[in-house]
N, C-alpha and C positions, 0 to 999 in steps of 0.2 A: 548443133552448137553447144557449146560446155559452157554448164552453169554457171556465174562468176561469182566467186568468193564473196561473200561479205567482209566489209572492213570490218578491222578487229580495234579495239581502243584497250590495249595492256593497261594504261597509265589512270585509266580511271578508278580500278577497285583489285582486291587481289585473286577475286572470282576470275574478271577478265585478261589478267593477268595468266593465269593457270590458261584459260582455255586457249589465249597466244598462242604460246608456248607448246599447248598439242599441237595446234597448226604449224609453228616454226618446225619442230621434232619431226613432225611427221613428213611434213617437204620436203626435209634434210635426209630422209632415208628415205625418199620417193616412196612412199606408201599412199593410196587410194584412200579415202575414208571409208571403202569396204574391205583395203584389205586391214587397215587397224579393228576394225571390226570383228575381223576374224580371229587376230589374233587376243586381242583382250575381253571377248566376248559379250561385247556391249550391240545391241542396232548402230545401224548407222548414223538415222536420227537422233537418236543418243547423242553419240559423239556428237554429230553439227550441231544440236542447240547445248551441248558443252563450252565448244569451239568460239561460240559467239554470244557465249555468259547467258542463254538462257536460261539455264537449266543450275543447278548446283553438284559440281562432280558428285556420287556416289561414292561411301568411304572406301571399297576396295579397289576402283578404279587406280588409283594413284600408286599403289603399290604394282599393277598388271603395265602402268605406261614404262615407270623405273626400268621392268624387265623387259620390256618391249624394245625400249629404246638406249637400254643400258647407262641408265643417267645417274643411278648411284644415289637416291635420294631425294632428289631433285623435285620429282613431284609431291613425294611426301609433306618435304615444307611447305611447297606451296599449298596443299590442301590443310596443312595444319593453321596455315594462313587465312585461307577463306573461310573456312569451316566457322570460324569465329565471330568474321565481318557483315555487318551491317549492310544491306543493301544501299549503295546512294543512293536511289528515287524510292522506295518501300512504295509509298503509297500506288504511285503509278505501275510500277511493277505489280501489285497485286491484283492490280484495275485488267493487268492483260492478264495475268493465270488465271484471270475469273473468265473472262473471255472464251480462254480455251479451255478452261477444264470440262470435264464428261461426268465427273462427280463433288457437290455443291453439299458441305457436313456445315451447318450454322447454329452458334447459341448464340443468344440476348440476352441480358437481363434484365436491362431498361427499359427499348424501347423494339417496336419489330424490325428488325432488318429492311437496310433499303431494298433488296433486291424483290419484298412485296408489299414494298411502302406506297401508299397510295399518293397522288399529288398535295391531296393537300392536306396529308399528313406528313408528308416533308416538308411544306412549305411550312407548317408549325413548327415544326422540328427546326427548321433553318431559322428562323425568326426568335428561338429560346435562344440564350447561351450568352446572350450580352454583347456580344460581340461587334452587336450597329452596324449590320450590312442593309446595304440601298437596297431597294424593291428590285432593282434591276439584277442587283447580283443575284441576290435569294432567286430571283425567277431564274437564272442561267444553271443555279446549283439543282434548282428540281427540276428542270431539264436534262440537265448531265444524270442525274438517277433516275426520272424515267427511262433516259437513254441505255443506262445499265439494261433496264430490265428486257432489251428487246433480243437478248439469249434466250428467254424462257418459252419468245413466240418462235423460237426460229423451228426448221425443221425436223432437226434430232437434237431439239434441247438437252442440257445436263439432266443427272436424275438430283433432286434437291432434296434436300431432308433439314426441318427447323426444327430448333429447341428453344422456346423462348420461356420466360419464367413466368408463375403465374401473378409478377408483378406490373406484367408489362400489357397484362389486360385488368389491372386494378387502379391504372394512373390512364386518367383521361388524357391526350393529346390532343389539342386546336378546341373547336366549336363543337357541340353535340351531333351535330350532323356529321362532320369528318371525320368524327371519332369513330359515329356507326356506321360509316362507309369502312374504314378501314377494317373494322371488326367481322364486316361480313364477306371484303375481301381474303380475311383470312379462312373463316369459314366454308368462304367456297374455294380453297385450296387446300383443305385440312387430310385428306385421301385422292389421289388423282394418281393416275397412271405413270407421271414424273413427280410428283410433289406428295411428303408426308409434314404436317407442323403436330409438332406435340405439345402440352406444356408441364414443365419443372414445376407440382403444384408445393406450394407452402408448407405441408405438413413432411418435405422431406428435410429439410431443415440445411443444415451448411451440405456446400460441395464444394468442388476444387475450381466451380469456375464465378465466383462469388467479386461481384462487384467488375465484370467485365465483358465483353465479348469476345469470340473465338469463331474463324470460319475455316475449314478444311477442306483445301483446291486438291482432286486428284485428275493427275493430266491422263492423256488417253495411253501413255507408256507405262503405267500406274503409279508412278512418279508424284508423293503429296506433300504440297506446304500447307504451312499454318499462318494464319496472322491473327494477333492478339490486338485488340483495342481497349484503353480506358479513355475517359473523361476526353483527354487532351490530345493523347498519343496514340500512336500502331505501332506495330512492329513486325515483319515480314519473318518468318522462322523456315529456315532449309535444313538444317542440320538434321539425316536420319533419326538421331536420336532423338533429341529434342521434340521433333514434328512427333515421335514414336507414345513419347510422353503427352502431349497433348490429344492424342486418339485416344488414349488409354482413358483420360479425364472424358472424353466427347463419349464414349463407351458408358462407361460409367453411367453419366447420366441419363444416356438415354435408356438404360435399363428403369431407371425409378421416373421416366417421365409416363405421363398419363397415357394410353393407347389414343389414337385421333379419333373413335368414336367419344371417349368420355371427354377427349378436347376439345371435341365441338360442340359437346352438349354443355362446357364451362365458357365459350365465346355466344353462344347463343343465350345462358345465364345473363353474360355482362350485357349483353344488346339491349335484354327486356328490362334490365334495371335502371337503364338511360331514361331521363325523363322524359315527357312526347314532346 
């Protein structure tokens, strides 16, 4: 039986729009999704999570569809179009590349990332910020991130790599005890066979990623976004280059961050400075 198409939504974004459009082009010249395959020399996969805006075209794509399908341009604009646009759902969409990625690049400089945030240092975490959410919500929100973290138990978890700053173990979070829980779950992930955390210690003074966070998804086609976070916002970053620029900064630092041996002898420091 032949697999059935997933519905396409042009009218939502201009991502989605583009990937149409290879679907329309490519029907219209009866071509297979292996044979545009062949000829524009992309996977197939490629193409279908193209097709159905998963994915954000690659820049030279657009020029190999033009001659593929003799359209004179056609997809140029369109990718000079998305290349620039804003994800409609950002945060959701990044919720799923986290999902599937195969490789997990993380900095902090606040606070530690949820993805080995303990419960109830998210539930402190949800409880700051002023914002006056009910007992009930705050419990659903640290359920939905513990629920994140059930990638890391799965089978062929991603390989993870943290950078968090050494601010983020100089500001207590919640109760003294949460606090030392969370510390010593980083501790006992600081070298593991999927998981490296290091930390950016003080003495290296400014970097490029100062006053935010950055997490860097690479899918299993090695295909990587970026998403930025401050205070209030996120923002979902596809564009080769851009994504290119912010490796570049994740690079960076992890050159001047501490090795995880001397990061764990600075999380086991903060533990024994807690009062009893």
């Amino acid at each position: 039986m032949a697999r059935r198409s997933r519905e396409l939504t042009p009218d939502r974004s201009a991502r989605h729009l583009f990937g149409s459009e290879v679907r329309r082009h490519r029907e219209l010249a009866g071509m297979s999704l292996e044979r545009l395959a062949e000829v524009v020399r992309y996977s197939r996969s490629h193409l279908s999570r193209i097709e159905v805006a998963e994915h954000m075209p690659p820049p030279d794509l657009a020029g190999r569809l033009d001659a593929a399908f003799g359209t004179d341009g056609h997809f140029e604009r369109l990718y000079a179009l998305a290349r620039h646009e804003v994800h409609p759902d950002q945060y959701r969409r990044r919720m799923q590349l986290e999902a599937q990625a195969r490789i997990i690049r993380e900095y902090s400089g606040c606070f530690v990332p949820g993805l080995v945030q303990t419960e109830d240092y998210a539930r402190a975490i949800f409880r700051s910020g002023g914002r006056k959410l009910t007992v009930s919500r705050i419990e659903e929100l640290v359920a939905a991130r513990m629920g994140r973290q059930a990638l890391l138990r799965a089978d062929s978890p991603p390989d993870l790599s943290i950078i968090i700053d050494e601010a983020v173990l100089r500001r207590p979070i919640g109760e003294t005890d949460a606090w030392r829980g969370q510390l010593a779950e980083l501790a006992a992930i600081v070298d593991t066979p999927t998981c490296i955390v290091q930390v950016l210690p003080f003495e290296h003074g400014e970097h490029g990623l100062l006053g935010g966070s950055l997490s860097l998804l690479t899918m299993d086609d090695g295909t990587t976004v970026a998403y930025e976070e401050s205070i209030t916002t996120g923002q979902l970053l596809e564009d080769p280059e851009i994504v290119g620029t912010c490796q570049r900064t994740y690079d960076l630092i992890t050159a001047y961050a501490l090795p995880p041996s001397d990061t764990a002898a600075l999380i086991y420091t903060a533990m024994e400075e807690l009062p009893s």
